[in-house]
DOBA-219995 format. One record per residue (C-alpha): residue in three letters; z negated, y, x negated; residue number from 1. Coordinates in steps of 0.1 Angstrom, whole numbers. Each point is the difference from the previous one (the first is absolute). Layout:
! residues N
ALA; Z; Y; X; NUM $
...
END
This chain:
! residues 565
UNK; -8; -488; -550; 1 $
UNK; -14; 33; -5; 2 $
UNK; 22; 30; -1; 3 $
UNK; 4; 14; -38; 4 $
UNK; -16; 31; -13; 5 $
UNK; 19; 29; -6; 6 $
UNK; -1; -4; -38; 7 $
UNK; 15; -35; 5; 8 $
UNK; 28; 9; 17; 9 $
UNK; 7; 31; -24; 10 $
UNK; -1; -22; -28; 11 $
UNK; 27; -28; 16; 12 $
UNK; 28; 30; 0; 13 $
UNK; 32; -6; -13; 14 $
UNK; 3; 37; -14; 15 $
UNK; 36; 17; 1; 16 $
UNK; 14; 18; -31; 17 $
UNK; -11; 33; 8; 18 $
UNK; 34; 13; -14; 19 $
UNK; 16; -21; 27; 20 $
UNK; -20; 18; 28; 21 $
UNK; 11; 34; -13; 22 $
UNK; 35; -9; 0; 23 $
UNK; 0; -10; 35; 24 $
UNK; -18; 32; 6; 25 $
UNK; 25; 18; -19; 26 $
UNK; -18; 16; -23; 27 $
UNK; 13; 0; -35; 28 $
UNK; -15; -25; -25; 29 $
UNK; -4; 28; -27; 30 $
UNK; -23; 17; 20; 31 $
UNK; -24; -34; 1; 32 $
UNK; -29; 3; -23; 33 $
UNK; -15; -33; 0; 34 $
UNK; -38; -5; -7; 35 $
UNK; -3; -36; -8; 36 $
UNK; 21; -24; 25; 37 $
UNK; -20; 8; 32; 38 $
UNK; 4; 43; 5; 39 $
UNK; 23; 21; -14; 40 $
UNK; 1; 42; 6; 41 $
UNK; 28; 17; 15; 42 $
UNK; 11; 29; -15; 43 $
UNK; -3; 34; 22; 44 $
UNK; 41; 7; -7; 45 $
UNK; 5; -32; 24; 46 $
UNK; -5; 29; 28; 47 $
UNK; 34; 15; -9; 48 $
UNK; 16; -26; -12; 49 $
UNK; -3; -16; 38; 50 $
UNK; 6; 34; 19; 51 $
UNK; 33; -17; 10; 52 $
UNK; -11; -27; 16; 53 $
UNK; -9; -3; 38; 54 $
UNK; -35; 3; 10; 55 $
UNK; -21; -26; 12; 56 $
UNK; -21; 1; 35; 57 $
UNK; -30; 13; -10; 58 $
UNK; -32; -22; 19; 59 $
UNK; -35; 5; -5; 60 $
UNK; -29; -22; 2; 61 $
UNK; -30; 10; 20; 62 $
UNK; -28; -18; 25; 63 $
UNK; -27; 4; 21; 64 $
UNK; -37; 15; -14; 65 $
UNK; -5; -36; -23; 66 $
UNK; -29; -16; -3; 67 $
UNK; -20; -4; -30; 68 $
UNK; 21; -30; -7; 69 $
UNK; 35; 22; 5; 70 $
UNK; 29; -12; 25; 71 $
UNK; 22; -10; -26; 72 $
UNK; 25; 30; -11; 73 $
UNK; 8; -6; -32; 74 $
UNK; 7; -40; 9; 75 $
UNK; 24; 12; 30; 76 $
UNK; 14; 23; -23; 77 $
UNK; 13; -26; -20; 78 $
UNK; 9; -22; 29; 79 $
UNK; 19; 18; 13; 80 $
UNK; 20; 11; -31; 81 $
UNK; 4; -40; 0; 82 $
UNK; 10; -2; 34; 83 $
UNK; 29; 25; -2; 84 $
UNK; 18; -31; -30; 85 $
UNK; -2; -20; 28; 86 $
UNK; 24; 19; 20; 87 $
UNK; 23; 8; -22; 88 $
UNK; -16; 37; -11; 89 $
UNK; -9; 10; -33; 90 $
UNK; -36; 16; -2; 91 $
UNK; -21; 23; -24; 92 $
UNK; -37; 0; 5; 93 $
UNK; -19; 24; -14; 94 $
UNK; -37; -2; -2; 95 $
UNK; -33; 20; -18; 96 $
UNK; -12; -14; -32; 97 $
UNK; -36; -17; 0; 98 $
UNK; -33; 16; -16; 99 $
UNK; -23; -27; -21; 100 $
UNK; -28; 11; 21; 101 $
UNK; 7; -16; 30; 102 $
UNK; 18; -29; -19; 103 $
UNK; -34; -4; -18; 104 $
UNK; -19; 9; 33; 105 $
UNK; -1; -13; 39; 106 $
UNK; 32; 5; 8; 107 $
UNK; 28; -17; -28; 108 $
UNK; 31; 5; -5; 109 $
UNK; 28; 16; 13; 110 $
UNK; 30; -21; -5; 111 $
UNK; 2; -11; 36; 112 $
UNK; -13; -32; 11; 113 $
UNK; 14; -38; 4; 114 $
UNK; 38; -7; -1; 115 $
UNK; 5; 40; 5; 116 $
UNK; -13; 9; -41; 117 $
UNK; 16; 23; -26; 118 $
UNK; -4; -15; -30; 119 $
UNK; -6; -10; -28; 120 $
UNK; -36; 4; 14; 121 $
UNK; -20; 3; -29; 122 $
UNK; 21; 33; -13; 123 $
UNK; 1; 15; 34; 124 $
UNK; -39; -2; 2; 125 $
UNK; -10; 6; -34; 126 $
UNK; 15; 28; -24; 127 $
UNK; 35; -2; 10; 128 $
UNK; 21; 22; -22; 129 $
UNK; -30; 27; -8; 130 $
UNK; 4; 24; 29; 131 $
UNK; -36; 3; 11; 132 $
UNK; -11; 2; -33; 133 $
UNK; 23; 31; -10; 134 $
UNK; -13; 16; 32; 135 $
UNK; -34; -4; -13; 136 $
UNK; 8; 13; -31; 137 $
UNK; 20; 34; 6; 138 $
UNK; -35; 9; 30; 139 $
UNK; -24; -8; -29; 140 $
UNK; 23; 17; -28; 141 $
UNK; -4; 30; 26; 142 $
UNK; -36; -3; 5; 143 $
UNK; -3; -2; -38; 144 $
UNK; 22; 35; -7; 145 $
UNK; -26; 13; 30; 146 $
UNK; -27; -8; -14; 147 $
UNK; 11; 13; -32; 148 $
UNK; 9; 30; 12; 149 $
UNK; -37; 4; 11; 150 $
UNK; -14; -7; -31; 151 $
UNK; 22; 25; -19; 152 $
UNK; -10; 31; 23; 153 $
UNK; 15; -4; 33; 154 $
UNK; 27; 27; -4; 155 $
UNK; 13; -5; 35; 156 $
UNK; -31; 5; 16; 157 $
UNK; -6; -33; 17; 158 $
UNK; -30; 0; 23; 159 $
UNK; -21; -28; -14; 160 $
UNK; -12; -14; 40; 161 $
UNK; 34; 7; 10; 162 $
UNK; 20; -24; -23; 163 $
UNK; 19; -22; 22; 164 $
UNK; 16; -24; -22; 165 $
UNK; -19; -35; -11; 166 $
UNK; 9; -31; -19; 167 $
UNK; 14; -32; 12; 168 $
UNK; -3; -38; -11; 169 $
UNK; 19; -30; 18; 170 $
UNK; -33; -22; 5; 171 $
UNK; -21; -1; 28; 172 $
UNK; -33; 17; -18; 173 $
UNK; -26; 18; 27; 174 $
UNK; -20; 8; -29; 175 $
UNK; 26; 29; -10; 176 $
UNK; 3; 17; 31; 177 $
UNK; -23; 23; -11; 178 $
UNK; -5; 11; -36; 179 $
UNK; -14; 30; -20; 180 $
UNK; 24; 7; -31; 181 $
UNK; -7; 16; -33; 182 $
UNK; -37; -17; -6; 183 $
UNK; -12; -2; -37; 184 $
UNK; -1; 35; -13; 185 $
UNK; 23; 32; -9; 186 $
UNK; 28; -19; -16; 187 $
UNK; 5; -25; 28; 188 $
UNK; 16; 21; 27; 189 $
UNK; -13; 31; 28; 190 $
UNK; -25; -27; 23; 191 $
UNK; 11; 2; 39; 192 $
UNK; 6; -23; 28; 193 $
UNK; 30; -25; 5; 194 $
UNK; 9; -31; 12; 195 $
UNK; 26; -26; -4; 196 $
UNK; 28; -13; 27; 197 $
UNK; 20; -29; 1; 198 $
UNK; 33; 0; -18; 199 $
UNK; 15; -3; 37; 200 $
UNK; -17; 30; 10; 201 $
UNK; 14; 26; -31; 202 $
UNK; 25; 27; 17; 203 $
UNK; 20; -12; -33; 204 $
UNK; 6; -31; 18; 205 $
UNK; 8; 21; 32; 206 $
UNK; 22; 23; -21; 207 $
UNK; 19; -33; -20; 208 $
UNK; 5; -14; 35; 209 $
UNK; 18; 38; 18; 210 $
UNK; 17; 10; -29; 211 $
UNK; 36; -6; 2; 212 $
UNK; 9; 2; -37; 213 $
UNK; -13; 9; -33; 214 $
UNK; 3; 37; 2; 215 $
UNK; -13; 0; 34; 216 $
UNK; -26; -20; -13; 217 $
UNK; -9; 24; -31; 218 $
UNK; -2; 29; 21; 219 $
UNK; -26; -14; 27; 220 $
UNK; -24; -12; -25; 221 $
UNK; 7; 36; -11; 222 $
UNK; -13; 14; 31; 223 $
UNK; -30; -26; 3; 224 $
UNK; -32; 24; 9; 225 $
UNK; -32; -18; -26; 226 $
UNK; -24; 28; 15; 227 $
UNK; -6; 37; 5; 228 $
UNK; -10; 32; -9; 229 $
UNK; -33; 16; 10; 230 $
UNK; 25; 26; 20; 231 $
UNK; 15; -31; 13; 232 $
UNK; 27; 2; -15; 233 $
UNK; 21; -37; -8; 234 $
UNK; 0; -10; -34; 235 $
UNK; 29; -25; -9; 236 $
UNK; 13; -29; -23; 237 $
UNK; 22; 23; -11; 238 $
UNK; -23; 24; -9; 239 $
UNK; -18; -23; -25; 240 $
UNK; 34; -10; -14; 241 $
UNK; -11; -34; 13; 242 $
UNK; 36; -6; 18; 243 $
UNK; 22; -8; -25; 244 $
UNK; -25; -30; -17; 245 $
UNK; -4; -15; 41; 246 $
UNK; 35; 2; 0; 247 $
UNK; 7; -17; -33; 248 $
UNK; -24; -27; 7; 249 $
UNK; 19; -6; 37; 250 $
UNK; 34; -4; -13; 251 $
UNK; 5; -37; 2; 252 $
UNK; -21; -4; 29; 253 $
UNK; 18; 23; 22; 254 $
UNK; 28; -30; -3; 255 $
UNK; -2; -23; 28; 256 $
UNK; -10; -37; -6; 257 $
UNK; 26; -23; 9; 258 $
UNK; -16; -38; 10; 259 $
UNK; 11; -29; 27; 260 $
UNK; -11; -11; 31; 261 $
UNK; -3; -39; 1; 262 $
UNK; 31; -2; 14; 263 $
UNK; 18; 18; -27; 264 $
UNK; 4; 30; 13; 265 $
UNK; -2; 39; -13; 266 $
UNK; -39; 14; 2; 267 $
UNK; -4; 36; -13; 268 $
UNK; -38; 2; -7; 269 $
UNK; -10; 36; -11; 270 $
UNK; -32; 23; 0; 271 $
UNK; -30; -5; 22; 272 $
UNK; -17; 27; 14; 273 $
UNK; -35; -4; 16; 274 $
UNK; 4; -7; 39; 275 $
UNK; -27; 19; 15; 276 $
UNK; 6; 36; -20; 277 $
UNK; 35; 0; -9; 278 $
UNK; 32; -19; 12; 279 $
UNK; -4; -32; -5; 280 $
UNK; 39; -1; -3; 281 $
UNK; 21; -17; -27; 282 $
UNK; 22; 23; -22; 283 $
UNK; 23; 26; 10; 284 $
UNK; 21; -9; -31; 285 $
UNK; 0; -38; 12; 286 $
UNK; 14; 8; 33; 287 $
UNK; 29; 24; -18; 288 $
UNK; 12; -36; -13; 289 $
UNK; -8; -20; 22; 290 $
UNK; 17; 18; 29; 291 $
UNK; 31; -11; -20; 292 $
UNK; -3; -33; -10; 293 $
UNK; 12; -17; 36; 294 $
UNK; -1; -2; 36; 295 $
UNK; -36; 6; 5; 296 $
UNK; -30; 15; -21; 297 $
UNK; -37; -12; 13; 298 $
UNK; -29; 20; -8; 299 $
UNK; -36; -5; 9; 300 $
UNK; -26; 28; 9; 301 $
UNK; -37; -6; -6; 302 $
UNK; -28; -10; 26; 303 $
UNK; 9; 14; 36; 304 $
UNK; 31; 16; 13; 305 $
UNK; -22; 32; 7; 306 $
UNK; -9; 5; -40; 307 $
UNK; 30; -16; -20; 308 $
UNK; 23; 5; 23; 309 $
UNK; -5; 35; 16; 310 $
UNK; -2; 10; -39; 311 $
UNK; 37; -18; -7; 312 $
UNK; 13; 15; 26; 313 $
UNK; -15; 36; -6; 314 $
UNK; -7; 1; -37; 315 $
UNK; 25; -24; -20; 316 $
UNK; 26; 4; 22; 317 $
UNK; -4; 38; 1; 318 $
UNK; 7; -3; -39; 319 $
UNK; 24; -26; -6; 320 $
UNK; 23; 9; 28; 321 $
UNK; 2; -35; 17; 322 $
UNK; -2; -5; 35; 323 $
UNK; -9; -40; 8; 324 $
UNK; 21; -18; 27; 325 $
UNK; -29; -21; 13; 326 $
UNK; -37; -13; -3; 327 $
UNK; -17; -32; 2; 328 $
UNK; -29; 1; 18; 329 $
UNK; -22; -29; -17; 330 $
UNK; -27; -18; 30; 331 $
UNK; -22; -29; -3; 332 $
UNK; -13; -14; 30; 333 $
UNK; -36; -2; -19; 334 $
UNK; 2; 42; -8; 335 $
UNK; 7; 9; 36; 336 $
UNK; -31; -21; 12; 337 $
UNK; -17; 16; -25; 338 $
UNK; 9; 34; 16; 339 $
UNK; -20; -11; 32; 340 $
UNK; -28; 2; -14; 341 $
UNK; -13; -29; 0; 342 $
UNK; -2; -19; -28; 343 $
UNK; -5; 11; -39; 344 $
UNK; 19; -8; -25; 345 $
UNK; -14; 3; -37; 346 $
UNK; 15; -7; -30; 347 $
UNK; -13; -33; -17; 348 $
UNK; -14; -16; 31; 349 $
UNK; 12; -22; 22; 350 $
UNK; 19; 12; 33; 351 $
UNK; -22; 0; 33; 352 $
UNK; 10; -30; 20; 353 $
UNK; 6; 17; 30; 354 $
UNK; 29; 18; -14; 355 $
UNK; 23; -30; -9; 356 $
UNK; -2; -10; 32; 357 $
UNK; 23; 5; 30; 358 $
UNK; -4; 33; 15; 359 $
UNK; 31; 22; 7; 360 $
UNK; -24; 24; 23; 361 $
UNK; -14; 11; -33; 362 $
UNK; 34; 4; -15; 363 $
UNK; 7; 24; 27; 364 $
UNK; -33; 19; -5; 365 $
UNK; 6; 6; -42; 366 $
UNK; 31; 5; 10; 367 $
UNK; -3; 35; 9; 368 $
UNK; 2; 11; -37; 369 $
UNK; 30; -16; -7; 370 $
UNK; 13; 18; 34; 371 $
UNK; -11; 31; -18; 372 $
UNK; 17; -10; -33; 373 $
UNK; 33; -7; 16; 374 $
UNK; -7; 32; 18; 375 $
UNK; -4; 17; -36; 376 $
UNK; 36; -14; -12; 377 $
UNK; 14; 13; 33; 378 $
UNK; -15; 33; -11; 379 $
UNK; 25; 4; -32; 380 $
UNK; 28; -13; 22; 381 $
UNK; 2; -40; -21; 382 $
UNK; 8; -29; 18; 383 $
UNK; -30; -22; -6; 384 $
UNK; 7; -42; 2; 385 $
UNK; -37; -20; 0; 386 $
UNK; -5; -27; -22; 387 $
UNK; -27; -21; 12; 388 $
UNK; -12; -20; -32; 389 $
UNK; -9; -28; 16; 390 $
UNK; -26; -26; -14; 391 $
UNK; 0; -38; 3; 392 $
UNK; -32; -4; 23; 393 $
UNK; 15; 31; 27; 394 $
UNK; 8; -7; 36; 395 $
UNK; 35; 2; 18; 396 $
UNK; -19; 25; 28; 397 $
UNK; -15; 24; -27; 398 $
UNK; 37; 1; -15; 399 $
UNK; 14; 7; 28; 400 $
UNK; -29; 28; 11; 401 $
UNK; 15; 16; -30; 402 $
UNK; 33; 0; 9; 403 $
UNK; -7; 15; 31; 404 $
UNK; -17; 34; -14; 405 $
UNK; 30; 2; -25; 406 $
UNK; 23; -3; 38; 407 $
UNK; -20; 26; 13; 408 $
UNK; 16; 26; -26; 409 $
UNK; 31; -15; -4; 410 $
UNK; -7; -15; -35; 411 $
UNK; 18; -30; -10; 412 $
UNK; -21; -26; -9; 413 $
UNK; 2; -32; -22; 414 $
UNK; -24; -24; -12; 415 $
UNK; -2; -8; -33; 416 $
UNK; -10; -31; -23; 417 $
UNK; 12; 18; -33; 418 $
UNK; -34; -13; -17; 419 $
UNK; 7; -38; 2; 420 $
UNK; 41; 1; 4; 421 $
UNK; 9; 32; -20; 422 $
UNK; 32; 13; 8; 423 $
UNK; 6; -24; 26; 424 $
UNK; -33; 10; 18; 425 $
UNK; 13; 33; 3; 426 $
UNK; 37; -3; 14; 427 $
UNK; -10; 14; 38; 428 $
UNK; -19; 30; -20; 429 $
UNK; 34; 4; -17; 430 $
UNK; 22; -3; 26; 431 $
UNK; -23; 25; 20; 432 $
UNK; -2; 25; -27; 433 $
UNK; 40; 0; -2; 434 $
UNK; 6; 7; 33; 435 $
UNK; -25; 31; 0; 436 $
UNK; 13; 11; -29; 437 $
UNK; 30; 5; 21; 438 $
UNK; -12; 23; 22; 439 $
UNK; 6; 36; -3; 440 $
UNK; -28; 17; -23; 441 $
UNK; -22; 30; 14; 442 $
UNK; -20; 4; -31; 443 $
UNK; -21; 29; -3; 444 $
UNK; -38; 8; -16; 445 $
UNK; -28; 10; 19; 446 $
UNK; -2; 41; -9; 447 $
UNK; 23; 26; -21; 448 $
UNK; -11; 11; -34; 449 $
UNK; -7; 35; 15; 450 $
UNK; -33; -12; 20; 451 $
UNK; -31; 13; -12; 452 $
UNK; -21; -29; -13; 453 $
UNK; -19; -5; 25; 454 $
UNK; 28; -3; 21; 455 $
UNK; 13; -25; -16; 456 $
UNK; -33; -19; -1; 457 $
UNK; -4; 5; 38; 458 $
UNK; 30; -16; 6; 459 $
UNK; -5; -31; -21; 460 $
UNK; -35; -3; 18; 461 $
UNK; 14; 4; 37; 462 $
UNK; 30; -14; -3; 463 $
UNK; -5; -33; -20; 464 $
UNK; -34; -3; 5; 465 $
UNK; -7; 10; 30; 466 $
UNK; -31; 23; -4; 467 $
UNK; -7; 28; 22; 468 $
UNK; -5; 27; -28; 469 $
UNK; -9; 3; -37; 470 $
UNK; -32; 16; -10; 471 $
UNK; -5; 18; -37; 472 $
UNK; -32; 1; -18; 473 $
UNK; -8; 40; -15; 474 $
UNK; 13; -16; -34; 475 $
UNK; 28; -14; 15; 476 $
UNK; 14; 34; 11; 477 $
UNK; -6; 15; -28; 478 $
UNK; 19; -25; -20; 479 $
UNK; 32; 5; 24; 480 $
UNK; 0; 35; -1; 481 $
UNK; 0; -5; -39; 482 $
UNK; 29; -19; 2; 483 $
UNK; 16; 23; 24; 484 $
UNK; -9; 28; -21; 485 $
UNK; 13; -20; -34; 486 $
UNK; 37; -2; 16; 487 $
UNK; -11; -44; 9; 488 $
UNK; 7; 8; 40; 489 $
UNK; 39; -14; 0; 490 $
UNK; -15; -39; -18; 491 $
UNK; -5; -30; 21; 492 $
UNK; -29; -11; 13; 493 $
UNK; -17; -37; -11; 494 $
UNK; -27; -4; 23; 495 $
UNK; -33; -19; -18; 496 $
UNK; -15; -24; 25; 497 $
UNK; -11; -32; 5; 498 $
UNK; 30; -29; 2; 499 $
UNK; -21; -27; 25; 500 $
UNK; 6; 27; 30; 501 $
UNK; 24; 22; 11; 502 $
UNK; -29; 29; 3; 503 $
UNK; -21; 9; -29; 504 $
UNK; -30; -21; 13; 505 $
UNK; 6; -37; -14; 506 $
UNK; -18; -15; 28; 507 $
UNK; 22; 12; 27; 508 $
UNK; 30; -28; 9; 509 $
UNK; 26; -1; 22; 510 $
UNK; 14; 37; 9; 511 $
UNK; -33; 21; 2; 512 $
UNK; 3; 31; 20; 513 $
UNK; -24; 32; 8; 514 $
UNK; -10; 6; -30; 515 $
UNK; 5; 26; -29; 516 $
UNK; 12; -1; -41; 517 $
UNK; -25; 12; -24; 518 $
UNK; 14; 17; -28; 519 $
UNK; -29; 0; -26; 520 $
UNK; 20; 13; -31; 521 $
UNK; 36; 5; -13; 522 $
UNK; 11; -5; -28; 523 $
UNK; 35; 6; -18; 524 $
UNK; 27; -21; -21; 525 $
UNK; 26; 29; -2; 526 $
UNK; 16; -17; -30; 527 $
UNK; 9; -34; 24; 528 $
UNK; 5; 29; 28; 529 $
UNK; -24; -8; 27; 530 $
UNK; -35; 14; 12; 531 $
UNK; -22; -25; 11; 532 $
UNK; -31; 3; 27; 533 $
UNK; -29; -23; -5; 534 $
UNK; -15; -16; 27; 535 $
UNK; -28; -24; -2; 536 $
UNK; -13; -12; -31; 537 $
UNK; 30; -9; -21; 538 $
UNK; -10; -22; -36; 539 $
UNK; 29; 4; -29; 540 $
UNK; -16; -19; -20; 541 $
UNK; -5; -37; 19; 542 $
UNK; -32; -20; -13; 543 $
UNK; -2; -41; -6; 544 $
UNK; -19; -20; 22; 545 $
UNK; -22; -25; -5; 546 $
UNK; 27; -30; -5; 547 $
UNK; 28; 21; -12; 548 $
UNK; 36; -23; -6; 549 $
UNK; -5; 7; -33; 550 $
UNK; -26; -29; -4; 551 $
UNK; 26; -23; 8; 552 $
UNK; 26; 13; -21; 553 $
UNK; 4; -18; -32; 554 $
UNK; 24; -18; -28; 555 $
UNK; 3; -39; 1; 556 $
UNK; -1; -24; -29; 557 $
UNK; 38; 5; -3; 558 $
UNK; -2; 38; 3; 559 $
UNK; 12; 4; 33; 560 $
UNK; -15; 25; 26; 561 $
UNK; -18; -16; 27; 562 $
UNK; -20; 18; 34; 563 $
UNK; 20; 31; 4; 564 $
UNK; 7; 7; 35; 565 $
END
């Protein structure tokens, strides 16, 4: 018998009242606002009304450098929020919300995987309760009111090849990455270059997800640089009067989404900012509840633990004021052979056959970058546990090769089966993250506010990624000492780089050493408070490929949904 898809499963839920969960979250019912019978908002005045409660442990979610395919966050996520009702504790997880371009594209969904979901599956994937499409629309009302401004004389002065600010869609469309706007004649706009990003990529999705409330969120759109003056001077969202509409059109989404895992339990799903050039983090605002609602809250970091976690630890911690108690460490046996070198893994295609079979040498050999990502959570003083998601075909040796690098750095370690058993797959993993959320907590971020920026990008590229140095490109320094200059030095740093390695070079597995980071361009979001670096090639707007999932996404003669993965 063949093991059902996701969408099977998802659909054979029993769904929970979701004003039952809240009460045994203890939030008050009144401050449920339910959009159909699957999702529901929570309003922002749930922070204060919870103030008295005890806070949760606070755990994160990371993994090795994934493969193409992923190691399976977002599924372990949920496992393990599960696995912690199966031992008597009451969990919160908190996880990002999905964009319809990769839904629509290689990758799918983000609801988890198997018996470890959040559901129901279809909302989760597609629409949900609107947030992604109010982010679109307060970055496009901006870009309008920009481009407006330009038309009607420019009174600010913006230098037209030094406008900084483009528009976003939430579909996977290379053919907008680079566009010329204001074609057709006099009445149709002042003609210059622009481009579109993805939804995920806005720095309004970036600024939804760091806010930490309404005002707070008014008055970083406020501050949101579109571009700048030919004396380089920053020209702001405030300065078009733009702020106020952005923050109009965000007030309902700034409200977390409350949903259910499969089990029944509480998942806070809220903003989703792009993994490669900002966070990657679920909502500030999310955590605020959630770190109330019970004896744990689990929240996942996007790709490796040296991008989403490094920028949790050092960006949305810096701003919520949370300090986590723990971090899961998420291995597969097939990622750390990957990291050997020695066999390829692309997206579509079959596995090579040489990595399903037994080999724990080449466990140890990839296994130098999850020594190195251990090494990272050691570096910001969390406890790391490894959770090897294990798969049906792997071997008892390459398990237990696993186990031993974890040993090495005194990790706890558990295997988990969260994927075919749910919760009950992921008891160990519970029982292991308990006990290191025990231990005493030595929390602290990488650098001080003070550091110059290059300082602080120094010590993310040393530190966490073990490069020997980090050289600038001409326009690169210029760009810092802009930012310097423009009163940006105390912001965070979100390093743009490639998510398949732990250097900027994508070809490079394992732990790569000797070599050098190449900043090529920097670029600000001062109103989500970071200044990111870009190394490599980095696309914000993703393109379809030739068999996108969207061919086999469709209705049914009943109207049902069928092929969404």
């Amino acid at each position: 018998m063949s093991f059902p898809s996701d969408l099977e499963i998802a659909r054979g839920a029993k769904l929970r009242p979701l004003s039952d969960i809240v009460a045994e979250a203890g939030i008050p019912n009144d401050m449920l606002e339910p959009y159909g019978s699957g999702a529901a908002k929570i309003g922002l005045e749930a922070i204060e009304a919870l103030a008295d409660r005890p806070e949760a442990r606070y755990v994160v979610v990371t993994a090795i450098t994934p493969t193409p395919l992923g190691e399976g966050k977002t599924t372990t996520t949920v496992g393990l929020g599960q696995g912690f009702s199966h031992i008597g504790k009451r969990a919160t997880i908190a996880i990002r919300q999905p964009s319809l371009g990769p839904t629509f594209g290689i990758k799918g969904g983000a609801a988890g995987g198997g018996y470890s979901q959040v559901v129901p599956m279809e909302l989760f994937n597609l629409h949900l309760t609107g947030d992604m499409h109010a982010v679109t629309a307060a970055h496009n009302m901006c870009s309008a009111m920009l481009d407006a401004h330009l038309y009607h004389g420019n009174e600010l002065g913006l230098d037209l090849h030094n406008i900084t600010w483009r528009r976003v869609l939430d579909i996977n469309d290379r053919a907008l990455r680079n566009v010329v706007l204001g074609l057709g004649g006099r009445l149709d706009g002042i003609p210059r270059e622009s481009g579109f990003d993805i939804t995920a990529a806005s720095e309004v999705m970036a600024t939804l997800a760091l806010a930490t409330s309404l005002s707070d969120l008014r008055a970083r759109l406020g501050r949101t640089v579109v571009g700048y003056t030919e004396q380089g001077d920053p020209v702001t969202a405030e300065n078009l009067k733009a702020a106020g509409a952005m923050a109009v059109l965000l007030k309902e989404a700034i409200k977390p989404n409350l949903m259910q895992t499969l089990e029944g339990g509480p998942a806070l799903v809220h903003t989703g900012p792009f993994g490669n050039i900002a966070t990657g983090n679920s909502s500030i605002v999310a955590d605020l509840i959630g770190i109330r609602t019970g004896d744990y809250l689990v929240t996942e970091a996007g790709f490796g633990a040296d991008m989403g976690a490094e920028r949790f630890f050092n960006i949305k911690c810096r701003y919520s004021g949370l300090a986590p108690d723990a971090a899961v460490m998420v291995a597969t046996v097939r990622g750390l052979k990957a990291h050997s070198g020695k066999h390829r893994i692309v997206a579509g295609r079959p596995l090579p056959e040489g990595l399903l079979a037994e080999n724990p040498d080449e466990v140890h050999a990839g296994g130098d970058n999850l020594r190195k990502q251990l090494s990272n959570m050691q570096a910001h003083g969390v406890t790391p546990v490894v959770a090897i998601n294990a798969f049906p075909g792997d071997h008892d040796a390459d398990l237990a090769a696993v186990a031993e690098i974890a040993g090495e750095y005194g990790a706890r370690c558990a295997v988990t089966t969260h994927f075919s058993d749910g919760g009950a797959g992921a008891v160990e993993l519970a029982e292991a993250v308990a006990e290191a959320c025990q231990e005493p907590s030595s929390f602290k971020m990488l650098y001080e506010d003070e550091l110059s920026l290059k300082d602080k990008i120094s010590a993310v590229a040393t530190t966490v990624y073990g490069a020997d140095g980090v050289e600038y490109s001409a326009i690169a320094n210029r760009q810092l000492s802009t930012y310097e200059a423009a009163g940006f030095g105390h912001l965070p740093v979100c390093i743009a780089k490639t998510h398949l390695s732990i250097s900027s070079d994508p070809s490079l597995k394992g732990a790569p050493t000797g070599w050098t980071l190449p900043v090529r361009e920097v670029r600000a979001s001062v109103g989500a408070g970071f200044i990111y670096p870009i190394c490599g090639d980095m696309r914000t707007m993703p393109g379809l490929g030739r068999q996108p999932a969207a061919m086999g996404i469709d209705l049914d003669e009943n109207g049902e949904i069928v092929g969404l993965s």
